[in-house]
N, C-alpha and C positions, 0 to 999 in steps of 0.2 A: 457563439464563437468557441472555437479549441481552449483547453487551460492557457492560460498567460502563464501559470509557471511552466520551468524550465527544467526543475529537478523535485524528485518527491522521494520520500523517508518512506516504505511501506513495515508495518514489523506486525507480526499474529503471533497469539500463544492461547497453551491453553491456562486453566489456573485451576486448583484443588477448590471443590464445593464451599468447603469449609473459610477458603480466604479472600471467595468473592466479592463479599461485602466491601472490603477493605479496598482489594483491588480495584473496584469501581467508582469508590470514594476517591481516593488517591488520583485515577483518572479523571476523574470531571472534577474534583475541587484544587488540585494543585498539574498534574502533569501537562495534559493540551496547553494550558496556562501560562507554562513555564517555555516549553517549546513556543508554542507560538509568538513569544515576546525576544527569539532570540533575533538580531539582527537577520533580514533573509526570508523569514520564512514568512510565510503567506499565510495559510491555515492551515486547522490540522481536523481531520474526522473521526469519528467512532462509530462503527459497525460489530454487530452481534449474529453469531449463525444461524442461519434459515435452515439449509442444507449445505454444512462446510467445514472443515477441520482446517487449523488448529480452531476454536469458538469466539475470539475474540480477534479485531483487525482494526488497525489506525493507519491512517495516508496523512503526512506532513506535505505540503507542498511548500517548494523554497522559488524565490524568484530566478535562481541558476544551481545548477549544479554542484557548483562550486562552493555555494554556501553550507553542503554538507561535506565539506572538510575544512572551512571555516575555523580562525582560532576561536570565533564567539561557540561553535559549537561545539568543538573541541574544549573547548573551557566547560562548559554547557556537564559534560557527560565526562568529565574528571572530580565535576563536583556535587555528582548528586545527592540529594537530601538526604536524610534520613529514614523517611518514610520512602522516598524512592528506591535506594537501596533495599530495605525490607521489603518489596514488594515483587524487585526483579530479581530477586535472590529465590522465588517463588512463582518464576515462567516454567512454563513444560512445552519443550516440541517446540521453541522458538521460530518463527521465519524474520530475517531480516533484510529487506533490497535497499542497499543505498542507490537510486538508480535517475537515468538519464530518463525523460520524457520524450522519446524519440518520434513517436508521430500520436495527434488526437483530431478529432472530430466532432464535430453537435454542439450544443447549447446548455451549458449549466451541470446541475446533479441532477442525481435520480435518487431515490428512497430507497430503491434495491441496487445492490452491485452484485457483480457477476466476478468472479477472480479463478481467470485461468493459468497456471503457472506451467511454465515452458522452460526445459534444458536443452538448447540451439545445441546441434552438431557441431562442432570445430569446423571451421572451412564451409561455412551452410544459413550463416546468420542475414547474409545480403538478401538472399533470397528467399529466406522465411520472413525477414523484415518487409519485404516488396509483397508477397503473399498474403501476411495478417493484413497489413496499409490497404492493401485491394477487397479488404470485408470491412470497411470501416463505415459506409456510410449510415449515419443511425437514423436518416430522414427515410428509408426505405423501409420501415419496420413500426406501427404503432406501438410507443409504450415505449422505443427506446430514448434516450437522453442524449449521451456522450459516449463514446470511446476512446482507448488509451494505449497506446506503447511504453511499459516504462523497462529500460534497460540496464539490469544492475551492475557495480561495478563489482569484480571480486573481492581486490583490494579493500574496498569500505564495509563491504557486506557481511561481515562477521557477527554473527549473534553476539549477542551483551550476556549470554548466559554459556558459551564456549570458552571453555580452558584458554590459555597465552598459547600462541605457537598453534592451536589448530586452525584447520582450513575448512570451512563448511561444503559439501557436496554443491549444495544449493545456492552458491555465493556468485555464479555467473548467470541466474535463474533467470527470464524474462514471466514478466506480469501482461497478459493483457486483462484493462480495467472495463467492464461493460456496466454503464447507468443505466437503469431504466425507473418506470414509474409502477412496475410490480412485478412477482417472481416470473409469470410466463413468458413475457418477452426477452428477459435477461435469457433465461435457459433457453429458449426456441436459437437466440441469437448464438449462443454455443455451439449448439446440436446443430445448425446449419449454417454456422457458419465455419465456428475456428474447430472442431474436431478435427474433420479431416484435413485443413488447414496442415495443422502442427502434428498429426501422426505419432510414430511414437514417443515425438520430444515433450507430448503431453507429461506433466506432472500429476497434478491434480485439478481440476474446477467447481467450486462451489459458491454458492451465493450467500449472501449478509444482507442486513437489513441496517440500515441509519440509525445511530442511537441518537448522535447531535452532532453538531460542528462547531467550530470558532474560526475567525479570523483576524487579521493582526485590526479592522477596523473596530470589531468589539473591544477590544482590550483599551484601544484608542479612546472608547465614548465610556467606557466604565469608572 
């Protein structure tokens, strides 16, 4: 079946050699942890680059939209740790979609993702949205899993590592998400599908590999 949720958190950075240790610490022993236990959210994943800049990428999925302007996560991200602080104070190249799940497809995850980031023309989103939705089936493709429309909002989509008062270029970005079960079918499904698709509203595409995931039902049995 398509995701059951309805809204996803996606944010990538890169991070200096030297603080990765900490960073990854920080990520698998307290952060997924913390997010995932907030009212809403569903899971959250870790992926690491195969072929893809920024090198590191997380997908929160929440049961709606809504729950990412939520007071619990709003509360959430007025009050981070201390060790979280120390760590986002140490992103580079930040990406961040607070965004809508607007159309998906297939069955479960894949091990590889595919992340192609898209800037819609003004006046032009209906019908790039009808367009991708028309390359979506992942049953025509061995090795694919699922795919995904997520649609950020501006409003929310603000890096955590931007000054008060700015506005990121990338804050109304579309994400299509492609799973699969290794890197050639993610890329083949780019290359023929959503390239010429999306033209030059392309950003960038690159693929990541699954580092691990959690769900609000781990947290539950732990």
């Amino acid at each position: 079946m398509p995701l059951a949720a309805k809204g996803m958190l996606l944010t990538s950075m890169d991070i200096d050699p030297d603080d990765e240790a900490d960073f990854n610490q920080w990520y698998d022993r307290e952060h997924l942890a913390e997010r995932v236990a907030i009212e809403g959210f569903v899971e959250a994943r870790r992926y690491v680059a195969v072929d893809a800049a920024p090198k590191y990428l997380a997908l929160y999925s929440t049961q709606s939209f809504d729950v990412l302007s939520s007071p619990a996560y709003r509360a959430a991200l007025a009050n981070q740790t201390e060790w979280s602080n120390r760590n986002i104070a140490k992103f580079k190249n930040m990406i961040r979609g607070v965004a809508r799940i607007t159309a998906s497809q297939g069955q479960g995850r894949g091990a590889v993702l595919g992340l192609v980031r898209i800037r819609p023309r003004t006046g032009e989103q209906a019908a790039l949205r009808q367009d991708i939705a028309a390359q979506f089936d992942p049953t025509s493709c061995v090795g694919l899993i699922s795919i995904h429309l997520l649609e950020s909002d501006p409003t929310l989509s603000r890096p955590l590592t931007d000054p008060p008062g700015v506005t990121s270029p990338g804050a109304s970005d579309w994400f299509v998400v492609i799973e699969g079960t290794d890197v050639a079918p993610v890329k083949a499904a780019f290359s023929e599908r959503f390239e010429s698709t999306v033209g030059t509203q392309l950003i960038s595409a690159g693929v990541y590999k699954l580092l691990w995931d959690l769900t609000k039902s781990d947290l539950a049995a732990s």
